[in-house]
N, C-alpha and C positions, 0 to 999 in steps of 0.2 A: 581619680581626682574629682571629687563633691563642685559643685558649681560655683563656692567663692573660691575655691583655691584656683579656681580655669581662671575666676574675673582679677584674683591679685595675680596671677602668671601675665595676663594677657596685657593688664594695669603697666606692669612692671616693664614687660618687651617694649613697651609703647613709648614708656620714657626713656629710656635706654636707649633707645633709634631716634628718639627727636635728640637726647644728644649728644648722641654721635653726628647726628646729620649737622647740630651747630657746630660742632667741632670741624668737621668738612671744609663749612662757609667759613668759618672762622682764617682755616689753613689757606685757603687759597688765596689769600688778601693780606695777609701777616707774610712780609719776610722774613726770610731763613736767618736764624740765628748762627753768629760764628762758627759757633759747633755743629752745627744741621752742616752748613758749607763744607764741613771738613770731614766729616762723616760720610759727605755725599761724593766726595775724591774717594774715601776709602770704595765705595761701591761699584766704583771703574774701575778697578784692578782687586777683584776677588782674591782672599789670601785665606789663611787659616789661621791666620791670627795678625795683629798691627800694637806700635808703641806701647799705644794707651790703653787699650783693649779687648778685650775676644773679638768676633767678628759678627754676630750677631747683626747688631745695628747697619753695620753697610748689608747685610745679604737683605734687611726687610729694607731698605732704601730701594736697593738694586730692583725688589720685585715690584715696588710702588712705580718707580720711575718708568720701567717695562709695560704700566698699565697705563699713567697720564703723563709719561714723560718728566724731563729733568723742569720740570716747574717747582713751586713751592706746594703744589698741590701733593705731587709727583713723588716728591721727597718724604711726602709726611701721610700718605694714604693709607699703606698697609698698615703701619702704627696705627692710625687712629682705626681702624677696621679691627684690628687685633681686641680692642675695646669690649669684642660681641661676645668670643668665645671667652674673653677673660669675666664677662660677668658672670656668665653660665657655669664655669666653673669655683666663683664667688657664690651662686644661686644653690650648687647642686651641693656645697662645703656646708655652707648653713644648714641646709634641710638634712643633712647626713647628721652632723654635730648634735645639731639642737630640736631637727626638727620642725616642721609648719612651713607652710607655704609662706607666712608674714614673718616669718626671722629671715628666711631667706630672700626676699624681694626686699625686705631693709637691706639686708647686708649688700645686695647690688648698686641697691642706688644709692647707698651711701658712699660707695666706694668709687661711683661715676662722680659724683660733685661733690669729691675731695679737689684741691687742686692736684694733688699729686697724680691723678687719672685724668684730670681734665687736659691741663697743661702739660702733664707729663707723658703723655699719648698725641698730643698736638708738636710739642719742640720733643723733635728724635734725636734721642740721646739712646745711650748703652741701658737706662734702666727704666726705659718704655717696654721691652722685649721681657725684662727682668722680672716690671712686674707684671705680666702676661704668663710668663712661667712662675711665678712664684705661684700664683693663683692654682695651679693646676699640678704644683707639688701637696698642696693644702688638699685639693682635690683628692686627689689617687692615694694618699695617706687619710684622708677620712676612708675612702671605700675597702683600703685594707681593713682597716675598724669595722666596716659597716660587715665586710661579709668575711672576711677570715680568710679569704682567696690567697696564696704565697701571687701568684701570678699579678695583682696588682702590683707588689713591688718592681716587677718590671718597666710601668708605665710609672710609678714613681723615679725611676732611673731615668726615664725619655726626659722627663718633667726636668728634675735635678743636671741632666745634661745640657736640656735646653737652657736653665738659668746658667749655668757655667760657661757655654757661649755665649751670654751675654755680657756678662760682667763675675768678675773675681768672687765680688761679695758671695756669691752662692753658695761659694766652699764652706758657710758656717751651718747651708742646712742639713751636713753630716752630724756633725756635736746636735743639734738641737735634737733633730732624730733617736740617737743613740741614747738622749735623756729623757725624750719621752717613751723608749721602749722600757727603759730602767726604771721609771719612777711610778709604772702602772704596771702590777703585778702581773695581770692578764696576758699583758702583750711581751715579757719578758721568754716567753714559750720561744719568741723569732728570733732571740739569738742562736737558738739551736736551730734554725733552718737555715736550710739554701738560699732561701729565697730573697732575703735581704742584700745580703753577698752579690747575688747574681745581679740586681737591682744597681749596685755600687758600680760594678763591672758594666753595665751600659752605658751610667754617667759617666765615667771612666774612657769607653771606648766614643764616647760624643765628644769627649771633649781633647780626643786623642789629638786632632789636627794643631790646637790650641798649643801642647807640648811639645809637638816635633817642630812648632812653626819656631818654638820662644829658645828650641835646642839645635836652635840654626843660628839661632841671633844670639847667640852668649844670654841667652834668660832673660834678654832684657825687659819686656817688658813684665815677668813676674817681680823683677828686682827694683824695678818702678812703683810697682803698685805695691808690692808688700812691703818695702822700704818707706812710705811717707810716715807714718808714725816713731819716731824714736825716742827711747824711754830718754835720753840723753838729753830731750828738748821739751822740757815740761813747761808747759804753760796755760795751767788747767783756765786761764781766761776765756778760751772756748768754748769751757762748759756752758757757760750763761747764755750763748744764741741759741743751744739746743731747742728749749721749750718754746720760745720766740715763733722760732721759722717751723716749729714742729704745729703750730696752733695754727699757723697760718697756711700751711701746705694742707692739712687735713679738713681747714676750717673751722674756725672756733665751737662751732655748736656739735659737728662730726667729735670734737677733739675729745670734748665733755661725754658725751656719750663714750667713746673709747675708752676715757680713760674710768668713768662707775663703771661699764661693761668688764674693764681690767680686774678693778676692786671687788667685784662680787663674785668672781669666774674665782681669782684667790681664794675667797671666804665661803665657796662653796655656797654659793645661794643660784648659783642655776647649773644645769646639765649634768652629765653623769663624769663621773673623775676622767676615762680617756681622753673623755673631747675637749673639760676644761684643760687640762695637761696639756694637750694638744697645741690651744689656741698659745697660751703662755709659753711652751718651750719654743713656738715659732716666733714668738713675739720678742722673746727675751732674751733668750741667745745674740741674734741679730745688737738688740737693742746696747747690749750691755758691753760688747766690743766696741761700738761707738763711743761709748759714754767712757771707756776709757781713752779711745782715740783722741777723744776732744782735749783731754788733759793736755796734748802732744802739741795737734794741729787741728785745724780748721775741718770739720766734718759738714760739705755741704747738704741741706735740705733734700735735697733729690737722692740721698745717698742712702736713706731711709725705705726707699717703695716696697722691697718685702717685707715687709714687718706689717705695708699696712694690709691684705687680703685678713690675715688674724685677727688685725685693730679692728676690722669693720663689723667683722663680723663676731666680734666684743660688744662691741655699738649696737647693734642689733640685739644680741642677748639682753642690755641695760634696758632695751627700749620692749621689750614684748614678755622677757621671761621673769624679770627678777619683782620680788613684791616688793616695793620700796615705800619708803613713807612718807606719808601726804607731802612733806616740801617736798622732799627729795622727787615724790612723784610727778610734781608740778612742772619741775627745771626737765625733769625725762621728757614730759609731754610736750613741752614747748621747744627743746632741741628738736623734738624726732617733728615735730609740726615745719619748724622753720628751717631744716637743715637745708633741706632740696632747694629752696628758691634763694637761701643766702649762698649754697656753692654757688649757684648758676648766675649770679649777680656779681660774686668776686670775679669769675671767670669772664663774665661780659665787661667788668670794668677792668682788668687789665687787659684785654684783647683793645680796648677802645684806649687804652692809656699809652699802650705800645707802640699799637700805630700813628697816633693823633697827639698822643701830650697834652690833653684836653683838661684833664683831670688835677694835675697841679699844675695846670696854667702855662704851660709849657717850660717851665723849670726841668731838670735833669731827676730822672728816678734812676730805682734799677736796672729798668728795662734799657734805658735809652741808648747803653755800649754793646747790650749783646746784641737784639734785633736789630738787624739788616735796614732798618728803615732809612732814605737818602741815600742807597748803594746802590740802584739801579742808574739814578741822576749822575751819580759817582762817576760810576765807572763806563759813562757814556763822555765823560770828560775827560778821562783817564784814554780811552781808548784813544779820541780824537788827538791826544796830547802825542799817543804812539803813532798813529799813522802821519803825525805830521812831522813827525822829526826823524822817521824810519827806523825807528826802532821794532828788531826782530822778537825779544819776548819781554816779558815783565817780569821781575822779582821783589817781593815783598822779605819782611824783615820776620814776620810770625803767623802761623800756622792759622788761625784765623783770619787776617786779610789777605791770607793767601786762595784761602776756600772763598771767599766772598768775591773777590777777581775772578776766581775759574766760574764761579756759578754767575756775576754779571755782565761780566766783560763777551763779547761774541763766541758761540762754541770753538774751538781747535784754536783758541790765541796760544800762544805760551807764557806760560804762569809757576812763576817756581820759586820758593822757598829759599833762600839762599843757604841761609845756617841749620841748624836741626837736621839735619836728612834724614836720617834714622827714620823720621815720620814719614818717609817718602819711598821708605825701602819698598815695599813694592810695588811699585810703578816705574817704570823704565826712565831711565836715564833721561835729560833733554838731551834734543842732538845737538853737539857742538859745537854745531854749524851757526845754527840761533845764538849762541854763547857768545860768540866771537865776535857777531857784529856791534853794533847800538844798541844798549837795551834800557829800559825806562823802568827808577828802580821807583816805588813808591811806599810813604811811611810818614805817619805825622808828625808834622812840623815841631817841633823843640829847638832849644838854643843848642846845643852838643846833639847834631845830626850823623847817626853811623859813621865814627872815622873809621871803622874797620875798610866801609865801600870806598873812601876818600884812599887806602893806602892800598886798594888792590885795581883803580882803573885811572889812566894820566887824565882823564877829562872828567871832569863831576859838575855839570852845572845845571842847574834849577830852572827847569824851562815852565813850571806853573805851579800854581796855589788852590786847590779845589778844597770845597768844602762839603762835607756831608751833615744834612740838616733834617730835623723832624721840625717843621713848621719855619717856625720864625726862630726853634730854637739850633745852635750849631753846635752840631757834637763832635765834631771833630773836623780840625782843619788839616788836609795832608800834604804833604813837598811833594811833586811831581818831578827827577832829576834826571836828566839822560846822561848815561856813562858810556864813556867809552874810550878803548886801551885799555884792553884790558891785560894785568902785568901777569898774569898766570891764571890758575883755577879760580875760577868765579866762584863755585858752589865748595861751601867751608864743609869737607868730610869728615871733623873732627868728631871723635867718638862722643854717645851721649853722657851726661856728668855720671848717671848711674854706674856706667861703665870705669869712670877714671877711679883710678887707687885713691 
């Protein structure tokens, strides 16, 4: 390695750790978002699989929390740490593909301050882990390219297993695989080896737990997840948020770069056919089940993350390899100049927007329902409201204020879900004991409050009003109501809908 390539390696690690290390401060001061809370229940009772998702995300909760405890830091550490080797393997994809020290320290740090890496490494979700493996299938299928080794297909199996414990989505990077071996003559030899085969048979045996957990539970949760699109409910209206939230999660200046990096990779104006092949059948397989999904239903932003290790390092290609012309060279220069300091600027302003409300004046945004912000105050009025009226546990009405209870309210309260179980299936029962006595159910205030709880206990009355508030602004106000008589089973077992005929 020649001496600038040591100074852009060294350049590169340097930002990369300053931030991560924002990300860090960031986590520890930002509440836990709905789903972080609900994730972080799944991580106290280890399973091989849950409802919604592989298991992935609670095992990288479980290791974080093991290291700074159930804080918010706690929750979100290993994820954002996970950050390192995913760039390395973003760093080590470039330089295989395309090439140079400087395609690959773009392709990292663009792929740090997208938000999809920034935010989506910071609030742990199932496609924080996702994209940490997707990175590292790109990996190990460049260095099958690079050296002809069958035995990388192996560690592209570890790769492709680990995305499959994360999340469903992975199962598309079979098809893309299969069409990049098909479409570049070269590599068309690996159908006739083992070695492919044996690669599938590891994903296959990683993701074994995932099958036997969902062949316990009537498949429910593959019947969940591969059921939300039906051709039956077209309403290709969701196409239009696509490009929206897709400019916005990537960054607008990242997106532009992506997408001439896309355009030129097609028209053969940089790298040699395997690798452009490569970036595009990871990019476009993914991409292109979505884009019919949207016709259906709602495709959220974050549902995207493997698609981007290839976007980025597209973006890269646009910004170092292709000869573009004078405009067209201009808009490259000026993206790749101002990418870095506009991710790190969106990502500081909604971290400051989350918590604070500062930025539209403390009106309601997006942020304002999923972060946690006024839950600590909450559920310190919540709890007083139970110890004063003796009530033995809490139950909440949805899966999210349920997680937000368990993670504010004092460790060992009892916090239970009443309806949905399924989401609870493994975690032991509450004892009945707690059930029977007084229990204080909590849920925001509306005119038509749960008659379901009104017709299962002889007492329902509303012993407070709390309100959870980011500033001066109140986002939600909740009924506080102690119940009790209760006329039979409290917790509703009724199968989940995926289940009913």
């Amino acid at each position: 390695m020649g001496g600038a390539d040591a100074r852009i390696v060294r350049n590169t690690a340097l930002v990369i750790l300053a931030l991560v290390a924002l990300r860090l401060v960031a986590a520890a001061f930002t509440p836990i978002t709905f789903d972080e809370a609900y994730y972080w229940m799944w991580s106290k009772n280890l399973a091989g699989g849950y409802y919604d998702h592989p298991p992935m995300v609670a095992y990288v909760i479980r290791a974080g929390t093991m290291i700074a405890g159930d804080t918010e830091l706690g929750v979100r550490l290993v994820s954002i740490l996970l950050a390192l080797p995913m760039s390395y393997a973003i760093y080590r994809s470039a330089a295989i593909l395309f090439g140079g020290a400087r395609v690959a320290a773009t392709s990292a740090i663009l792929l740090n301050v997208t938000m999809m890496a920034s935010v989506g490494t910071l609030i742990v979700t199932p496609d924080a882990p996702l994209l940490v493996a997707s990175s590292f299938v790109l990996f190990f299928l460049a260095k099958v390219l690079e050296t002809g080794r069958g035995a990388w297909w192996l560690a592209v199996g570890v790769a492709v297993g680990a995305a499959l414990l994360s999340k469903y989505t992975a199962m598309f990077f079979g098809p893309a695989i299969l069409i990049w071996l098909a479409a570049v003559p070269k590599l068309r030899r690996w159908f006739l080896s083992p070695w492919p085969y044996l690669g599938g048979l590891v994903a296959l045996a990683l993701f074994s737990p995932v099958i036997l957990w969902n062949a316990d539970h009537q498949w429910v949760s593959f019947v969940k997840q591969l059921g939300r699109a039906r051709i039956e409910d077209f309403r290709p209206v969701f196409i239009a948020e696509l490009i929206p939230t897709q400019i916005a999660f990537a960054t607008p200046l990242v997106f532009i770069l992506g997408a001439m990096g896309l355009h030129a990779l097609t028209w053969r104006r940089a790298g040699a056919l395997a690798s452009r092949v490569l970036i595009e059948t990871m990019f476009w397989t993914i991409v292109a089940y979505f884009v019919w999904h949207s016709l259906h239903a709602r495709v959220e932003a974050n549902w995207f993350a493997p698609v981007y290790p290839p976007f980025v390092i597209a973006a890269a290609a646009a910004a170092n390899l292709v000869q573009w012309k004078p405009r067209a060279r201009r808009m490259v220069d000026f993206c790749l100049r101002w990418a870095a300091p506009t991710g790190i600027v969106m990502f500081a302003a909604l971290i400051v927007q989350a918590n604070t409300g500062w930025l539209s004046g403390y009106r309601r945004d997006a942020t304002v329902r999923s972060v946690g912000v006024g839950w600590r105050e909450l559920a310190a009025g919540i709890e007083a409201a139970r110890a004063r009226n003796g009530a033995t546990c809490v139950l909440a009405p949805d899966y999210g204020t349920t997680g937000w209870l368990a993670f504010y309210l004092p460790r060992g309260t009892c916090v239970v879900q009443q309806n949905q179980r399924i989401r609870w299936v493994n975690m032991p029962e509450p004892d009945p004991k707690l059930l029977a006595s007084k229990l204080i159910y909590v849920d925001e205030l509306q005119p038509d409050r749960h008659p379901a709880v009104h017709d299962l206990f002889a007492k329902v009355t509303q012993v407070a009003q709390l309100q959870r508030k980011r500033g001066p602004l109140v986002v939600e106000t909740y009924g506080i109501d102690l119940l009790e008589g209760a006329k039979g089973d409290v917790l509703d077992h009724s199968p989940p809908p995926e289940l009913v005929p």
